[in-house]
PLY file of the C-alpha trace (Angstrom):
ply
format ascii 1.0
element vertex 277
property float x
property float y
property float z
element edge 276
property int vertex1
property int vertex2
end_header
86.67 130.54 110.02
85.02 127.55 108.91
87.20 124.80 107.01
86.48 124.42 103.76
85.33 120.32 103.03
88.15 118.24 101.19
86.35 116.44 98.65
89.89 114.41 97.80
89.47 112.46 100.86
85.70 111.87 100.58
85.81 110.75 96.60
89.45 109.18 96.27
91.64 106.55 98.10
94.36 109.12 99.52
97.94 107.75 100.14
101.56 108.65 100.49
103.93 107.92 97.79
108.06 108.33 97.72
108.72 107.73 94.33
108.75 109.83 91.10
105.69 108.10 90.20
103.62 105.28 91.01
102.66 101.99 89.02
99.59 100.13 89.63
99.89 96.76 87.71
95.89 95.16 87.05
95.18 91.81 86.77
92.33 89.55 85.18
90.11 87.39 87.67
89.59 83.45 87.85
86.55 81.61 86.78
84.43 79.05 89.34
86.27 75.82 91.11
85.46 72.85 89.25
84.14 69.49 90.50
87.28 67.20 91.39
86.24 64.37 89.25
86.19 66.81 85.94
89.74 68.40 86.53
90.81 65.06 86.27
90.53 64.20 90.28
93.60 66.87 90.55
93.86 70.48 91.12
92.61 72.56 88.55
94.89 75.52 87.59
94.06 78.34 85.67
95.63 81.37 84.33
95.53 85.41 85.02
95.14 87.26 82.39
97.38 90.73 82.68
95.00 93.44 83.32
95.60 97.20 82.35
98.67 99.38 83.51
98.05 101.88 85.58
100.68 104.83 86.24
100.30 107.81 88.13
102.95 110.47 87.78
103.12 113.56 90.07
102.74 116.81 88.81
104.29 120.16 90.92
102.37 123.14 92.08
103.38 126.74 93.54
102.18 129.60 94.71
103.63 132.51 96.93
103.06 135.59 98.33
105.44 138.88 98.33
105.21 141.25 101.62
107.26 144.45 102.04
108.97 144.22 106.08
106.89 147.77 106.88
103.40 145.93 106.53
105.43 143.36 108.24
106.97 145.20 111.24
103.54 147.47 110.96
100.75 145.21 111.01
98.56 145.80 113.73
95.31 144.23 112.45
95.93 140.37 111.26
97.24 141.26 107.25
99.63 139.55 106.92
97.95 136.55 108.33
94.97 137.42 106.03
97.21 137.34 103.07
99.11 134.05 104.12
95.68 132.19 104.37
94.91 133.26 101.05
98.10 130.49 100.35
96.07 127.63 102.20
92.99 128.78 100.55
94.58 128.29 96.72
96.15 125.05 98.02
92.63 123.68 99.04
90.93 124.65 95.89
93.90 123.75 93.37
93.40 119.90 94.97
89.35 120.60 94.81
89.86 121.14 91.19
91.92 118.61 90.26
90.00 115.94 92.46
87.11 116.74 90.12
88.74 116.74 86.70
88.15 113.10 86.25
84.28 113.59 86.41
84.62 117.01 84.51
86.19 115.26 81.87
84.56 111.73 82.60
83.08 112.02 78.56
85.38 113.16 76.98
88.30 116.31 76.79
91.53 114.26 76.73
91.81 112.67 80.10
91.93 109.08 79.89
92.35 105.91 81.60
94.18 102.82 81.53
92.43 101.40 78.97
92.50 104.55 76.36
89.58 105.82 77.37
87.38 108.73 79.74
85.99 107.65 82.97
82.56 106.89 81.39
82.70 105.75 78.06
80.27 103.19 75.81
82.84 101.02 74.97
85.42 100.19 77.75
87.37 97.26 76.76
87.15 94.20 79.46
91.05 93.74 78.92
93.72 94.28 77.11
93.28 92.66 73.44
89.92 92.08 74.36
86.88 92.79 71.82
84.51 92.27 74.94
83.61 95.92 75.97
81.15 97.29 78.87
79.24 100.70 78.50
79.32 103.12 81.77
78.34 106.54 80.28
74.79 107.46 79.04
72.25 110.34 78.75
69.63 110.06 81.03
68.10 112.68 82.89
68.40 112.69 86.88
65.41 110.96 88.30
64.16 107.34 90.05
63.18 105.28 87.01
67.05 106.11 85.83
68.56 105.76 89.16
67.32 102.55 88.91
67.78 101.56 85.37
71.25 102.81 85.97
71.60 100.20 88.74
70.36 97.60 86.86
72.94 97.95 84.22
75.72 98.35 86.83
74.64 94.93 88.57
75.12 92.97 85.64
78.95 93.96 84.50
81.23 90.95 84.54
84.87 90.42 84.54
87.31 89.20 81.99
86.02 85.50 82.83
82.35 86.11 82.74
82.12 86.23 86.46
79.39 88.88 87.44
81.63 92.08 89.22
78.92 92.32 92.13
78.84 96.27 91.38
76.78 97.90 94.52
75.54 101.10 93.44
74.91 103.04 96.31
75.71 106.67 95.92
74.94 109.58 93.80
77.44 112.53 92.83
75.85 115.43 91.88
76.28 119.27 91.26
74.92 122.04 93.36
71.96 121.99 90.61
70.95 118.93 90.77
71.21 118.25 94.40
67.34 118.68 95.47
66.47 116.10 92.50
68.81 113.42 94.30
67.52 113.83 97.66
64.11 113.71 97.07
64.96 110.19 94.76
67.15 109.42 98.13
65.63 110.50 101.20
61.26 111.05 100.25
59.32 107.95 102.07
56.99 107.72 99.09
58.22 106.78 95.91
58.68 110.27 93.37
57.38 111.10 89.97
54.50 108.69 90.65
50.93 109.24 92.42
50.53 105.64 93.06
51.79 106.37 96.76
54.30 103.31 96.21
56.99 103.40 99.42
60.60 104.54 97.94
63.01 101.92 97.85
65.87 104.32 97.91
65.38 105.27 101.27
67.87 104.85 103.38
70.25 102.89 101.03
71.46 105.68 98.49
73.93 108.27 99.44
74.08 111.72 98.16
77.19 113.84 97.30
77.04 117.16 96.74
80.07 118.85 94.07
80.42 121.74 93.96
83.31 121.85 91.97
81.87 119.94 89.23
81.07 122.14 85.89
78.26 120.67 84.25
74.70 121.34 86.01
72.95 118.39 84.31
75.42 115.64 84.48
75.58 112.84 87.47
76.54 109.78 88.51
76.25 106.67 90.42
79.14 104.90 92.15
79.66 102.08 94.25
81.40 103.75 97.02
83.96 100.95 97.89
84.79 100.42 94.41
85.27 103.72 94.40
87.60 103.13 97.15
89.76 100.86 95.65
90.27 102.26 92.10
90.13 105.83 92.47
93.12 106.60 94.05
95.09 110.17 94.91
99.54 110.13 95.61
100.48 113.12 97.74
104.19 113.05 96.90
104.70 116.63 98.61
101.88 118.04 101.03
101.42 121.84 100.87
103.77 122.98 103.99
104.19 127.50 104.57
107.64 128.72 104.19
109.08 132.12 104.36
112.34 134.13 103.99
113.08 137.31 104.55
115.30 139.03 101.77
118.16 140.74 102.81
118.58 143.82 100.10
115.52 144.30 99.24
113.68 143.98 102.91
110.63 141.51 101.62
109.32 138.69 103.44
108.28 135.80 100.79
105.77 132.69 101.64
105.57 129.97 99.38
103.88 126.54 99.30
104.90 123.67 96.97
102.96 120.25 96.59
103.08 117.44 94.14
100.56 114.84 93.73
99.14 112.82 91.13
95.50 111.06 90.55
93.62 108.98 88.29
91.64 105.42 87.99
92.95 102.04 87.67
89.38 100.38 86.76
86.04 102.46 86.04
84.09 99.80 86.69
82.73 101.55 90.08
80.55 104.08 88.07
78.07 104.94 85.62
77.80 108.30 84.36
74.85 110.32 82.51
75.57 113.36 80.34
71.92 114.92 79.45
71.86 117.25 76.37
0 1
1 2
2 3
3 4
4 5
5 6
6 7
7 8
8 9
9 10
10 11
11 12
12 13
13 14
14 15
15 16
16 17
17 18
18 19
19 20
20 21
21 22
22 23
23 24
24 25
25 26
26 27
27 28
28 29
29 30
30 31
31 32
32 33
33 34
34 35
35 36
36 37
37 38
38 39
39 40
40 41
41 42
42 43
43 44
44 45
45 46
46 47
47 48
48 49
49 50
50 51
51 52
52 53
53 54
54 55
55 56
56 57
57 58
58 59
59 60
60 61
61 62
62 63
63 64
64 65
65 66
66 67
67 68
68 69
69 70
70 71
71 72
72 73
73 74
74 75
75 76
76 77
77 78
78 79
79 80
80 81
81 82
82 83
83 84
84 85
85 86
86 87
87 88
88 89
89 90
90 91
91 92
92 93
93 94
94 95
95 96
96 97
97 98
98 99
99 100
100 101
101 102
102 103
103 104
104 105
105 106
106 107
107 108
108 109
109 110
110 111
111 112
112 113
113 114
114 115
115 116
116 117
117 118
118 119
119 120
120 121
121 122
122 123
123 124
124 125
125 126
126 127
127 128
128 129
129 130
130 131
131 132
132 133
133 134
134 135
135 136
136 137
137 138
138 139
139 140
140 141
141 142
142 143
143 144
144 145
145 146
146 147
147 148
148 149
149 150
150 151
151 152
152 153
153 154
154 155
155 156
156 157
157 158
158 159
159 160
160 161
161 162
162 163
163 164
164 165
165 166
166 167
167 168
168 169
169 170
170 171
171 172
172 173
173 174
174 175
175 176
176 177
177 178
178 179
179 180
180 181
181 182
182 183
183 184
184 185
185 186
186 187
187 188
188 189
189 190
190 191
191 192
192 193
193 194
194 195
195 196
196 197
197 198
198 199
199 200
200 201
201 202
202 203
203 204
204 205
205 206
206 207
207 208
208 209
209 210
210 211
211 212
212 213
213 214
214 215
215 216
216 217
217 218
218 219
219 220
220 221
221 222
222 223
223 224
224 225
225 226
226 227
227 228
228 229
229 230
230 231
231 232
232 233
233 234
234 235
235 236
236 237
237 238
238 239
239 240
240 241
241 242
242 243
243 244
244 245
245 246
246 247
247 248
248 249
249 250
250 251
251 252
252 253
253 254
254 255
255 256
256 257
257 258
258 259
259 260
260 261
261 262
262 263
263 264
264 265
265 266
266 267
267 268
268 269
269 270
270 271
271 272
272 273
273 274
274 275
275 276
């Protein structure tokens, strides 16, 4: 049988955790060095602003199965083992669903970030206390002149000190609907929606990911992928292991698997996401 992609490994920053939860503490960023002779011909200092707390507390999972020890003792033809892959099945899609929430949710529903708000938002504050915001969600349909208006905005984001973030946009996330509208923005030598037979600058640089466990047809977004990396992160507290027991009155063979994990964002400033209506 073929395996099923794991999108959680592709999208997020996977690691181990052996705590009850984890606690990502952010931090603001340092301006420019200064020419000796203006510091005062001495080091100049400067001090880092405390950025937004992030905390990531793992939830707990279950499912099981219930087989009588006749289909047990009596199976001839793979059941049971049908049956207990139905278990690894619901264990891959429960983390397939999750993994996506964030984006599912990334304008709004109740899951937030750090900062108070969804994943892509108009008005995410720089830090805390601050009044400086930066807009990552919008309404644009899928297509090159927004690709690349899209980058444009991304590229000139700053930091808490003014300093310009350096975004790299180079990926697109997309649902099964809207996947031949990103490849031919991505992968087309000549430029699309134009008949001035311009070459396409996407070529080549922009990756395309294909969701399909994301819910809304018209929405996408653009990430830089090592961003991405860095502040998307997944804890596996408890990976999904089989067990079994037999039952001693009542003859039936259980199988169980139990996993906790948690997920979220530290920073969103690694995407931009558009919501047509």
């Amino acid at each position: 049988m073929k395996a099923h992609k794991d999108y959680v490994n592709t999208i997020y920053n996977v690691e181990g955790s052996k705590k009850a939860q984890e606690t990502n503490l952010g931090m603001g960023n340092i301006g420019l060095m200064e020419e000796w002779e203006q510091s005062g011909s001495q080091v100049a200092y400067e001090d880092v602003n405390k950025g937004f707390t992030s905390t990531y507390r793992h939830r707990k999972y279950s499912k099981g199965l219930k087989v009588e020890r006749e289909l047990v003792e009596d199976d001839q033809y793979g059941e049971i083992k049908k049956r207990v892959r139905l278990l690894t099945t619901s264990v891959h899609r429960t983390r397939q669903v999750h993994a996506a929430s964030p984006f599912n949710f990334a304008f709004g529903g109740g899951m937030v970030g750090p900062d108070g708000k969804p994943l892509c938002a108009t008005d995410h504050p720089i830090a805390p206390g601050s009044t400086d915001t930066f807009k990552n969600a919008g309404n644009k349909e899928l297509n090159a002149t927004s690709v690349e208006e899209t980058r444009a905005e991304m590229r000139r984001w700053t930091d808490d000190k003014g300093n310009l973030l350096v975004v790299e946009p180079d990926t697109l996330i997309v649902p099964g609907e809207l996947r031949k509208a990103a490849l031919v923005i991505a992968d087309t030598e000549k430029e699309p929606d134009t008949n001035e037979n311009n070459i396409n600058i996407w070529k080549g640089s922009l990756n395309v990911i294909e969701w399909p466990f994301l819910t809304d047809p018209k929405a996408w977004f653009m990430v830089d992928s090592e961003r991405m990396k860095s502040f998307l992160n997944w804890y596996d507290r408890r990976k999904a292991k089989l067990e079994s027991e037999n039952i001693f009155d009542t003859e039936v063979a259980k199988y169980k698997t139990v996993v906790r994990f948690s997920y979220g964002w530290d920073d969103p400033s690694f995407i931009y996401g558009h919501k047509p209506s």
